[in-house]
VEXLOTI-195607 format. One record per atom (N, C-alpha, C): residue in three letters; x, y negated, z negated; residue number from 1. Coordinates in steps of 0.2 Angstrom, whole numbers, always signed. Atoms other than C-alpha are relative to their C-alpha. Last residue first. Layout:
BEGIN
ALA	X	Y	Z	NUM;
...
! end
This chain:
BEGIN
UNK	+3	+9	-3	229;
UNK	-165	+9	-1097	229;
UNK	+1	+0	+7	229;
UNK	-3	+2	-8	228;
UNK	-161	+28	-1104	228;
UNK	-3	-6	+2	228;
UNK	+3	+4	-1	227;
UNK	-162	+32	-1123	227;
UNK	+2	+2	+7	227;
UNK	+1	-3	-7	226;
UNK	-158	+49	-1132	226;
UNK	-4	-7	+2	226;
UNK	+8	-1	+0	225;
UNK	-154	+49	-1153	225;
UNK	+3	-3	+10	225;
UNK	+2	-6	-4	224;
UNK	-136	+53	-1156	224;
UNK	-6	+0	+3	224;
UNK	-3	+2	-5	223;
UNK	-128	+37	-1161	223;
UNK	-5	+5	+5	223;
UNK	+6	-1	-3	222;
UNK	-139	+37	-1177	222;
UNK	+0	-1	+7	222;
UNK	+5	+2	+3	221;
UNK	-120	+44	-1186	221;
UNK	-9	-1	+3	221;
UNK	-2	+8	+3	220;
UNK	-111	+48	-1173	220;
UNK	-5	-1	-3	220;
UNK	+3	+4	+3	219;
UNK	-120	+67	-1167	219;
UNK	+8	-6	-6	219;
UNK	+2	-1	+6	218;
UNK	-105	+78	-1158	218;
UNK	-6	-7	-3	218;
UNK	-3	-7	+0	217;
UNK	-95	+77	-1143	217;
UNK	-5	+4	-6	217;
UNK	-2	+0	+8	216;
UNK	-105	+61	-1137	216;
UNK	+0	+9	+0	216;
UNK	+0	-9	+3	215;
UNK	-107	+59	-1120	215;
UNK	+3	+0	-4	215;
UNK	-4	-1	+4	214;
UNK	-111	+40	-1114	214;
UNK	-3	+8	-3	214;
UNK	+3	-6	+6	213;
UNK	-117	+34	-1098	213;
UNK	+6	+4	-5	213;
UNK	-5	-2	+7	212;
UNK	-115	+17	-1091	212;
UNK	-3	+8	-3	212;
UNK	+6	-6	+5	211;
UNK	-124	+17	-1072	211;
UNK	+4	-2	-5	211;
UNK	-3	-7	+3	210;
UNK	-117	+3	-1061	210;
UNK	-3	+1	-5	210;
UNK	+2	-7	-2	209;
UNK	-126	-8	-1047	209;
UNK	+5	+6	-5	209;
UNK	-2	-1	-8	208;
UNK	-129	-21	-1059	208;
UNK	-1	+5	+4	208;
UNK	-2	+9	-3	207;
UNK	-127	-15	-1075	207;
UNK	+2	+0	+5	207;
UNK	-2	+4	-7	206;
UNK	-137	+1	-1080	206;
UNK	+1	-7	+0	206;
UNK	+5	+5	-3	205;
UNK	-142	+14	-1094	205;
UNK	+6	-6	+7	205;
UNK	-3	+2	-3	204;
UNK	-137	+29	-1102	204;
UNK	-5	-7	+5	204;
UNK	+1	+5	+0	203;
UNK	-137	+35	-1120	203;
UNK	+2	-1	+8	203;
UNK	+3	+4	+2	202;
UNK	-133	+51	-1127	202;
UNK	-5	-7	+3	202;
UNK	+2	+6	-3	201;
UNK	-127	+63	-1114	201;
UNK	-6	-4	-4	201;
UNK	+10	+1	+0	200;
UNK	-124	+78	-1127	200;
UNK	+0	-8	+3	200;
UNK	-1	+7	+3	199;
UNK	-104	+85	-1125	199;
UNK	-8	+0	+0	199;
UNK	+2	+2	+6	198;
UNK	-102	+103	-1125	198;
UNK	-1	-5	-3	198;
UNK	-8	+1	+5	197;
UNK	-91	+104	-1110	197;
UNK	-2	-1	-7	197;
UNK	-3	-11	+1	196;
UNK	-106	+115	-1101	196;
UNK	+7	-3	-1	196;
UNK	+4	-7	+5	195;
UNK	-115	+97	-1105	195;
UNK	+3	+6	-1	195;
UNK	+0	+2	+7	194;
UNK	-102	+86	-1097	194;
UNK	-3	+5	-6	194;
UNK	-7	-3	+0	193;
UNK	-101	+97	-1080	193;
UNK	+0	-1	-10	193;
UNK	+0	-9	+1	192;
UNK	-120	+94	-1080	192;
UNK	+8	+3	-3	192;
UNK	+0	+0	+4	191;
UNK	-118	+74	-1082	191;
UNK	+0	+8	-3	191;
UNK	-5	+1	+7	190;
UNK	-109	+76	-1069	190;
UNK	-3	+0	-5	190;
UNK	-6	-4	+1	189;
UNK	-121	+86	-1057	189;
UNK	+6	-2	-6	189;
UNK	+1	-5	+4	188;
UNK	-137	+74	-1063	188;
UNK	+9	+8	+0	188;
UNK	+1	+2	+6	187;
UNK	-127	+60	-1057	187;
UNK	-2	+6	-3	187;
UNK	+8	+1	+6	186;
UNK	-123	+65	-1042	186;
UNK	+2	+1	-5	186;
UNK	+2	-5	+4	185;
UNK	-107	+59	-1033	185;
UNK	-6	+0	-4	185;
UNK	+4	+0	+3	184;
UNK	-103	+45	-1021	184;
UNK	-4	+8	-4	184;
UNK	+5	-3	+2	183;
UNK	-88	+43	-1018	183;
UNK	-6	-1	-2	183;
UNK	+3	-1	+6	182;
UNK	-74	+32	-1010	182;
UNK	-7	+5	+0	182;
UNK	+7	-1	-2	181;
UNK	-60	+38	-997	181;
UNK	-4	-2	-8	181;
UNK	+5	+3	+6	180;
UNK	-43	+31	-999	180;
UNK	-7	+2	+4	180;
UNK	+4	-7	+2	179;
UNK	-32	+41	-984	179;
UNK	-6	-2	-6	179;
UNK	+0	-2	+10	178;
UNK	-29	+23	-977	178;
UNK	-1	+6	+2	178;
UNK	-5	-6	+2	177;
UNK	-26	+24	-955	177;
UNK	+2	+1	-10	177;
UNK	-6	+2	+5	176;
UNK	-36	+7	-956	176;
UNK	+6	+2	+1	176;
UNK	-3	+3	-8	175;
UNK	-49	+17	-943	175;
UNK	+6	-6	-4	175;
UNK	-2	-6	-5	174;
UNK	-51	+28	-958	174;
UNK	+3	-5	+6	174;
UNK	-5	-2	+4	173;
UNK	-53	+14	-972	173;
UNK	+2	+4	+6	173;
UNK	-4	+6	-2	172;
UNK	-67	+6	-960	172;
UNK	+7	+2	-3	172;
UNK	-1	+0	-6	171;
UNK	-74	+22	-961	171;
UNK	+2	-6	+4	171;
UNK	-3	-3	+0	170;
UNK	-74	+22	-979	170;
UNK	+2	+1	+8	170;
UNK	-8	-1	+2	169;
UNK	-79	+9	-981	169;
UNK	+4	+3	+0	169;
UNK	-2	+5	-5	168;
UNK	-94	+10	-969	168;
UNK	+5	-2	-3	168;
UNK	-1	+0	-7	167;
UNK	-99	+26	-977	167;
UNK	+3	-4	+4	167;
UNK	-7	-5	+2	166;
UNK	-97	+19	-995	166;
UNK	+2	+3	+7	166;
UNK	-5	+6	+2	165;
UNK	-110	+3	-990	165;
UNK	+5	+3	+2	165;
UNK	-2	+1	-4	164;
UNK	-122	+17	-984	164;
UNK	+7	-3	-1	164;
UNK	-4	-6	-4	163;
UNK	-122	+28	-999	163;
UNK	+3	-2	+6	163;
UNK	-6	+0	+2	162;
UNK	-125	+11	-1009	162;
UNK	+4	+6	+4	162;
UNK	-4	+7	+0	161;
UNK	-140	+6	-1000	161;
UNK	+10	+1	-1	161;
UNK	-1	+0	-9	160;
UNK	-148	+25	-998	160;
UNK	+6	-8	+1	160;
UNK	+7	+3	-4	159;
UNK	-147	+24	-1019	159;
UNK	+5	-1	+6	159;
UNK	-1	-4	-6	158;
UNK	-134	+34	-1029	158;
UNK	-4	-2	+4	158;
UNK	+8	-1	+0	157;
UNK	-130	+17	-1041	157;
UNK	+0	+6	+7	157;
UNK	+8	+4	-4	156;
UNK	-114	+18	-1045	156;
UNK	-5	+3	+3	156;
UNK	+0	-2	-6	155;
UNK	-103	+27	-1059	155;
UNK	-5	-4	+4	155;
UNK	+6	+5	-4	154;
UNK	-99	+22	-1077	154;
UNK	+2	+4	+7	154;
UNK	-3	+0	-7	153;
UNK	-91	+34	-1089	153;
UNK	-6	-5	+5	153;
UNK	+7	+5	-4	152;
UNK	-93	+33	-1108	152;
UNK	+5	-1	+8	152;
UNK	-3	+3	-5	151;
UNK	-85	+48	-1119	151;
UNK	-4	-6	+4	151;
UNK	+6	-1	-5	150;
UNK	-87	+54	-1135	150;
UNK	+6	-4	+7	150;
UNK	+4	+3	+2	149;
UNK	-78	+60	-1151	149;
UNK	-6	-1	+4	149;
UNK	+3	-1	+5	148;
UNK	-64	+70	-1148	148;
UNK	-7	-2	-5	148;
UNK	+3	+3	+3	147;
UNK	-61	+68	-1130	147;
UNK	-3	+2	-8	147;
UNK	-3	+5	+3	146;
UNK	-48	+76	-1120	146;
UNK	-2	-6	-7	146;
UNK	-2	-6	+3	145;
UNK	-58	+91	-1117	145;
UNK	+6	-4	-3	145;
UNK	+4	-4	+6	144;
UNK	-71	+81	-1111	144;
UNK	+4	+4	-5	144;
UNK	+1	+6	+8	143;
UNK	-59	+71	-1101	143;
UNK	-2	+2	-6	143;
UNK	-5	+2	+2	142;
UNK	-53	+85	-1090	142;
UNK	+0	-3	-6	142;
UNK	-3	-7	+4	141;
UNK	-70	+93	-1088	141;
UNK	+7	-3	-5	141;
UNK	+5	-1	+6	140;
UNK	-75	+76	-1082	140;
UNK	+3	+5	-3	140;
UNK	-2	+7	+4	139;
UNK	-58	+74	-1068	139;
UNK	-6	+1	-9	139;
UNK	-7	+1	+6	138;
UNK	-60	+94	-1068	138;
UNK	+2	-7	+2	138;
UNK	-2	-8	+1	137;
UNK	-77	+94	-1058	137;
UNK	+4	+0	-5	137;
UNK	+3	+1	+7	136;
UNK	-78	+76	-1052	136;
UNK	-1	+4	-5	136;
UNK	+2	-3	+5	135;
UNK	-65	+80	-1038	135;
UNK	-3	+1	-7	135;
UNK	+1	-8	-4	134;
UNK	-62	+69	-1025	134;
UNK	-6	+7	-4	134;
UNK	-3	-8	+4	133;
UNK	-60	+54	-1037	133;
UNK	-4	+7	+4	133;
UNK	-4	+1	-6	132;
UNK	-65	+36	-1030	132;
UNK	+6	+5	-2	132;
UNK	+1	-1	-7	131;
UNK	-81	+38	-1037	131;
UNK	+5	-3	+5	131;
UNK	+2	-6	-2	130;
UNK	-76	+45	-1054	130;
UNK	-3	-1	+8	130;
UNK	-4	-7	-4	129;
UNK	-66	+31	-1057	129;
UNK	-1	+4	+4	129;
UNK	-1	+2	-5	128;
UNK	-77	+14	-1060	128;
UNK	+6	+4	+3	128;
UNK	+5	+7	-5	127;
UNK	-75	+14	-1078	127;
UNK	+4	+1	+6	127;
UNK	+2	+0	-8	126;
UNK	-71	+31	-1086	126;
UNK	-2	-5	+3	126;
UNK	+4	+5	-3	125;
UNK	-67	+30	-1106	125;
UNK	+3	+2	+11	125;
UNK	+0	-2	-9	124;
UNK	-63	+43	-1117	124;
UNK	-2	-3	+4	124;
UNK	+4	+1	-5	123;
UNK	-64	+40	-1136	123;
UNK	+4	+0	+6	123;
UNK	+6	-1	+4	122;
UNK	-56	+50	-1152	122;
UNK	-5	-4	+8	122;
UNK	+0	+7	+3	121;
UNK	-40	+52	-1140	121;
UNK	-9	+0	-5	121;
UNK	+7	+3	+0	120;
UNK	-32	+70	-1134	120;
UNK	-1	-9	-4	120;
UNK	+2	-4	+7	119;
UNK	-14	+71	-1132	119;
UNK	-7	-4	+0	119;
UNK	+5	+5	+2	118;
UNK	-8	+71	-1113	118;
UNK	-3	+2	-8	118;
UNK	-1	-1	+10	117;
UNK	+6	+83	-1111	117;
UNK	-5	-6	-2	117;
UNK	-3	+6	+5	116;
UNK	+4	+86	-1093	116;
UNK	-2	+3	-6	116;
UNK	-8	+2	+0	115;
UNK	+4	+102	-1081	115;
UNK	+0	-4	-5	115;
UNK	-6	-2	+6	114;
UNK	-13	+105	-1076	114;
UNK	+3	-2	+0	114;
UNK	-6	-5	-1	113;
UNK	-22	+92	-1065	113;
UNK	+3	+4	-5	113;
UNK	+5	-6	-3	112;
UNK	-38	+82	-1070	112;
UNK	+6	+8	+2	112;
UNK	+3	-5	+3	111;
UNK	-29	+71	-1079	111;
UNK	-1	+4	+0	111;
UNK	+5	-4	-1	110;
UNK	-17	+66	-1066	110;
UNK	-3	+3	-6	110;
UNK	+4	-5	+3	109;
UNK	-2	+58	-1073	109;
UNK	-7	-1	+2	109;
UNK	-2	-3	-1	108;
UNK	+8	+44	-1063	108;
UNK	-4	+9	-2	108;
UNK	+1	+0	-5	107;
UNK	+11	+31	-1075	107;
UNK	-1	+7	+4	107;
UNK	-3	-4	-2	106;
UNK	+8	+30	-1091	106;
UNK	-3	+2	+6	106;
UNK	+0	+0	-6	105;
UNK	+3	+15	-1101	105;
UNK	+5	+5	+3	105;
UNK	-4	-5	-4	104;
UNK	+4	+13	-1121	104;
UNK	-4	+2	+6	104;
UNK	+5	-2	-5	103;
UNK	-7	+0	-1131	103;
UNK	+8	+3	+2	103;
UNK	+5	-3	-2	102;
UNK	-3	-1	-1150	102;
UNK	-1	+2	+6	102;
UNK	-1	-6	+5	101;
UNK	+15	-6	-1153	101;
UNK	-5	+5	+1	101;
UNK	-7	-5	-1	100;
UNK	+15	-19	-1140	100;
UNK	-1	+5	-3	100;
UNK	+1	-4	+3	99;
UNK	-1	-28	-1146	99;
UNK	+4	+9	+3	99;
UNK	-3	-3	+6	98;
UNK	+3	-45	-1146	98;
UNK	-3	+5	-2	98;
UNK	+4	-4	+5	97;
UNK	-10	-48	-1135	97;
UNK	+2	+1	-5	97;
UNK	+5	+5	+2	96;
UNK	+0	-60	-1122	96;
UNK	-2	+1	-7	96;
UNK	-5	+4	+4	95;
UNK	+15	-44	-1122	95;
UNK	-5	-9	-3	95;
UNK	-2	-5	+6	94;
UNK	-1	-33	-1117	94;
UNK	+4	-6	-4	94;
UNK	+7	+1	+5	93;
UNK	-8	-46	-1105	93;
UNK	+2	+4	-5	93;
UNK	+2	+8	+5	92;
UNK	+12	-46	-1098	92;
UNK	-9	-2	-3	92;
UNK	-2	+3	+9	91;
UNK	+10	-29	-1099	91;
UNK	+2	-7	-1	91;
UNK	+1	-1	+9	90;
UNK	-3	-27	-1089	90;
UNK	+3	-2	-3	90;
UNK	+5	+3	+3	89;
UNK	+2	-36	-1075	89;
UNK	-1	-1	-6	89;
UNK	-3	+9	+1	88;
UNK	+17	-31	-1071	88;
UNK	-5	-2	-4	88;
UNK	-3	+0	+5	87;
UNK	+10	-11	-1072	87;
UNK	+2	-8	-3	87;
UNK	+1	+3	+6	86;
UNK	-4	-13	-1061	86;
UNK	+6	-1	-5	86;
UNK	+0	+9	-3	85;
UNK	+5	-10	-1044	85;
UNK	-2	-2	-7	85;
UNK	-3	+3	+3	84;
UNK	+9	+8	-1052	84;
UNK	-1	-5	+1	84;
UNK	-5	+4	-4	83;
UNK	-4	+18	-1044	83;
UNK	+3	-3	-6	83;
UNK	-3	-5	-5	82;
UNK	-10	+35	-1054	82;
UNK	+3	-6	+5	82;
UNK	+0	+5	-4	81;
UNK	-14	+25	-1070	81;
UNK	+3	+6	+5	81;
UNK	-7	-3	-7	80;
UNK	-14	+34	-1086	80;
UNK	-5	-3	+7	80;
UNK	+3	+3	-8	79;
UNK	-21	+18	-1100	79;
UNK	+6	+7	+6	79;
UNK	-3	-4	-6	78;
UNK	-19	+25	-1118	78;
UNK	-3	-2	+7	78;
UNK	+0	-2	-10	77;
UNK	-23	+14	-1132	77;
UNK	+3	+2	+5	77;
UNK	-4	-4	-6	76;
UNK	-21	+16	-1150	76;
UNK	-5	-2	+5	76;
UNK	-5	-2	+2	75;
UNK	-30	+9	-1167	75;
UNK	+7	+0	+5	75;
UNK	-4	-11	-1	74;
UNK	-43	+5	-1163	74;
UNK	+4	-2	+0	74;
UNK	+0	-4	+5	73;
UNK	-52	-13	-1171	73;
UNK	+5	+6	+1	73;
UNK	+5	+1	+2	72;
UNK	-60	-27	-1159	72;
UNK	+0	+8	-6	72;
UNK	+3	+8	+5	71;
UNK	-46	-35	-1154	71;
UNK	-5	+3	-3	71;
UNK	-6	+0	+6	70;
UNK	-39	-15	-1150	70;
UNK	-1	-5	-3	70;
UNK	+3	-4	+2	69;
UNK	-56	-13	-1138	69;
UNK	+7	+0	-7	69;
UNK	+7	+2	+3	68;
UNK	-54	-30	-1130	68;
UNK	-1	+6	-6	68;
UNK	-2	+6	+3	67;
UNK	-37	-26	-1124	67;
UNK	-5	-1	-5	67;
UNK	-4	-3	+5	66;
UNK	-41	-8	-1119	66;
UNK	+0	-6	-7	66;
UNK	+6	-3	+4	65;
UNK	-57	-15	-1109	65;
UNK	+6	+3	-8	65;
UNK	+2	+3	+1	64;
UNK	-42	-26	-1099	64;
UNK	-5	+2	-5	64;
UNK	+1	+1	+7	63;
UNK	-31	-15	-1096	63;
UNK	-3	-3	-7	63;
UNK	-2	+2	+3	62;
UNK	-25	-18	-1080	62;
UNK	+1	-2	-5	62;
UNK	-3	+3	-5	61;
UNK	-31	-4	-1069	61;
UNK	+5	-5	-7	61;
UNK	+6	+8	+5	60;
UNK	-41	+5	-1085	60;
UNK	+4	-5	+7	60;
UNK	+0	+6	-5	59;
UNK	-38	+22	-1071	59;
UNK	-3	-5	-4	59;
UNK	-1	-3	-6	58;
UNK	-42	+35	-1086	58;
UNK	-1	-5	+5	58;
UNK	+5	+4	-5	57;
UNK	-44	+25	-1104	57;
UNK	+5	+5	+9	57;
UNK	-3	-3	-9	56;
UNK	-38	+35	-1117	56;
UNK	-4	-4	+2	56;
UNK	+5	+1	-7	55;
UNK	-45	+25	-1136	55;
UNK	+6	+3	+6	55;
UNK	-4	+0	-8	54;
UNK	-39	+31	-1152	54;
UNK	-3	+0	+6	54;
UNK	+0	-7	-5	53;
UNK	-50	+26	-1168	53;
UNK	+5	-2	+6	53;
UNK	-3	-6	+3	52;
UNK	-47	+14	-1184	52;
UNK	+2	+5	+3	52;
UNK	-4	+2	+4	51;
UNK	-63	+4	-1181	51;
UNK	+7	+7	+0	51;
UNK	-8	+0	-4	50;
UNK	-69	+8	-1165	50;
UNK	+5	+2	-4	50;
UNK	-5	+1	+4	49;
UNK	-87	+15	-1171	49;
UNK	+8	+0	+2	49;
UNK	-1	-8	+2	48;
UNK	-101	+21	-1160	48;
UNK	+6	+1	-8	48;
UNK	+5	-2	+8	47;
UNK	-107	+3	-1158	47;
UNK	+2	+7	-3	47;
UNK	-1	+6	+4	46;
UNK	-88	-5	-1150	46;
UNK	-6	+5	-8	46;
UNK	-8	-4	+4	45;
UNK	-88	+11	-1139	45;
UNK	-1	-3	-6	45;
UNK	+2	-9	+5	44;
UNK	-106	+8	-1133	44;
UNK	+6	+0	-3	44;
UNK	+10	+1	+4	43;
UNK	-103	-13	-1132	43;
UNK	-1	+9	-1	43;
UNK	-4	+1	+8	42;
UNK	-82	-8	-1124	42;
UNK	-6	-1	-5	42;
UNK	-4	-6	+2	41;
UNK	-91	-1	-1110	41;
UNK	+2	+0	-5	41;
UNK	+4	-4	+2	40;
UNK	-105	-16	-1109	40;
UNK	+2	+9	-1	40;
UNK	+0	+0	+8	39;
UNK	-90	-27	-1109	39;
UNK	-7	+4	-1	39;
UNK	-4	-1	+4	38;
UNK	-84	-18	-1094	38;
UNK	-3	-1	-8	38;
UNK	+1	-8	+3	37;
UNK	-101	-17	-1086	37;
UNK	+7	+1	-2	37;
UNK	+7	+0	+6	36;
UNK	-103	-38	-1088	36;
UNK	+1	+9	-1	36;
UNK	+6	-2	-5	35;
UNK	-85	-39	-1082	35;
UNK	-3	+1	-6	35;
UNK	+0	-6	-1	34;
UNK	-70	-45	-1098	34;
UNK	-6	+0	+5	34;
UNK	+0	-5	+5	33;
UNK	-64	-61	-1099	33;
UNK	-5	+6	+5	33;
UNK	+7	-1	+1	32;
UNK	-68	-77	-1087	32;
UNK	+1	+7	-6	32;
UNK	+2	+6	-1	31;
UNK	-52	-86	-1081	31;
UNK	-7	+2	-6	31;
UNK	+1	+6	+3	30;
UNK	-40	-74	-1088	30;
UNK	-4	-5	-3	30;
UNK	+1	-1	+7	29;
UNK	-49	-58	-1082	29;
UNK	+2	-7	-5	29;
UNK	+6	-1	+3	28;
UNK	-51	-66	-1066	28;
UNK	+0	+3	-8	28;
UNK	+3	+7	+2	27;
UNK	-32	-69	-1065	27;
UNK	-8	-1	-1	27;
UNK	-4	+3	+6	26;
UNK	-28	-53	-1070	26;
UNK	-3	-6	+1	26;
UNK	+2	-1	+8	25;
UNK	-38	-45	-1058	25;
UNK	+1	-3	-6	25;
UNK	+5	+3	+0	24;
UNK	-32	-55	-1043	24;
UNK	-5	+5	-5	24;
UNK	-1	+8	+2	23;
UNK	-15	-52	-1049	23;
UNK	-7	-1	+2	23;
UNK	-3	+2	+7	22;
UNK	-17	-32	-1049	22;
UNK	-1	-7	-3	22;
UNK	+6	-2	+4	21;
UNK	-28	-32	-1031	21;
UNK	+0	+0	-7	21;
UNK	+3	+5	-1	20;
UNK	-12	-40	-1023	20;
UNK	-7	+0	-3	20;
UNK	-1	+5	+6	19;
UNK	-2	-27	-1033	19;
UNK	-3	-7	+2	19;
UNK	-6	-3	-1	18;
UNK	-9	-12	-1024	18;
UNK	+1	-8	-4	18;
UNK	-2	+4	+5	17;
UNK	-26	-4	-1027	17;
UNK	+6	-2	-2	17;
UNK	+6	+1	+3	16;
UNK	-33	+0	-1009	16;
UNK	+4	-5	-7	16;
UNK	+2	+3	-6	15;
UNK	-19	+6	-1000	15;
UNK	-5	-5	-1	15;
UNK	-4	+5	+0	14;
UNK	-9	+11	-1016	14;
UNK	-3	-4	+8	14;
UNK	+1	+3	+5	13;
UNK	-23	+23	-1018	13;
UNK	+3	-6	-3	13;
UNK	+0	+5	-5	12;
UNK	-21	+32	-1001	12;
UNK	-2	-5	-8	12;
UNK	-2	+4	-5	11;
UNK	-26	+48	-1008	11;
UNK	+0	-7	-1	11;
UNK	+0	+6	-3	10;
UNK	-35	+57	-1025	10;
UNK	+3	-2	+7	10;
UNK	-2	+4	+2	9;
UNK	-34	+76	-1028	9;
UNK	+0	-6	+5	9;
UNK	+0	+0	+7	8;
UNK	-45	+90	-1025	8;
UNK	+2	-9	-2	8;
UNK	+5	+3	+1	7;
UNK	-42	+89	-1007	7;
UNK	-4	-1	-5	7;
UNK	+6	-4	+4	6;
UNK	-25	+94	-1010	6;
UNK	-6	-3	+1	6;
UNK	+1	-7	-2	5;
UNK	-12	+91	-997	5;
UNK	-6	+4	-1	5;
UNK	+9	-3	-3	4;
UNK	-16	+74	-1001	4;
UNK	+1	+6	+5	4;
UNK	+3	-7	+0	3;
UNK	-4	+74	-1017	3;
UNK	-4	+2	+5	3;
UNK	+6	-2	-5	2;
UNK	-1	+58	-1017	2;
UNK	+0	+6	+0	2;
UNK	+3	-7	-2	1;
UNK	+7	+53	-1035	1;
UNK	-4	-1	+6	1;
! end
């Protein structure tokens, strides 16, 4: 899927995440298992309750939080992936996982787009999307609405440092000839979109340069109470 008529919709994403960025995922995730703000995605989903639940993951690359999240109880995982370079990967770490039956990958669907047949999940997971997504607007709204339960989405830090970095990336991307641009979006505007979708930004704190924040659709048991670190 390119679509870059629509400035709405992503670009240039096999130019960036293409099967050489797959294998040097996979092999990091062998050597070393899960990133500290992955296993701090699967750590909120983990306390809210897995056991038993359906996990969506929006851009999971090669699956690796799904993996973790089905050892440690759900039931289902949905990985939609807009490049296909991951796919070799994953499912050899799927077929590794013996867990064929439970984790499903689907290539090609846009969230944020109408048209699909995506069926909601009890949790919603965002790492490391929303700021290489045009429009944070209906990708959030999209997930919200695909979310039963809650959602955890990470985004980077919006500080003068980080805005530079994404301008020199992206202007290295340009003179490339890529169409891949990365983002930097406010935080308070997402979490806004989240609210006027009925969810209640419980819980948000920071690894590294990433933020985790979780929107609960409804009080989880004493999931609901309000921290920020």
């Amino acid at each position: 899927m390119d679509e870059c008529c629509d400035p709405r919709v992503p670009c240039g994403f096999d130019d960036v995440f293409g099967t050489r960025f797959a294998a040097k995922l996979a092999r990091r995730y062998r050597r070393h298992g899960l990133t500290d703000s992955e296993r701090r995605v699967t750590d909120r989903i983990s306390a809210l309750g897995v056991d038993g639940r359906s996990v969506l993951e929006i851009g999971g690359g090669i699956g690796a939080m799904q993996l973790a999240l089905l050892a440690r109880g759900a039931a289902s995982a949905v990985n939609l992936e807009l490049s296909d370079a991951y796919e070799g990967k994953a499912a050899e770490l799927i077929r590794q996982a013996g867990v064929e039956s439970a984790a499903m990958r689907i290539v090609g669907i846009d969230l944020a787009v109408p048209g699909h047949d995506i069926a909601p999940a009890d949790f919603v997971i965002l790492h490391r999307v929303v700021c290489c997504y045009p429009d944070f607007t209906n990708l959030l709204g999209a997930a919200a609405a695909h979310a039963r339960l809650a959602i955890v989405f990470t985004y980077p830090s919006p500080s003068w440092v980080t805005r530079a970095l994404v301008r020199l990336e992206n202007a290295w991307m340009a003179m490339r000839g890529s169409r891949y641009r990365g983002f930097i979006h406010s935080p308070e505007a997402m979490i806004d979109v989240l609210r006027r979708s009925g969810m209640v930004v419980s819980d948000h704190d920071r690894v590294g340069n990433w933020n985790v924040a979780v929107a609960l659709r409804a009080p989880i048991g004493s999931a609901a109470t309000t921290s920020t670190a």
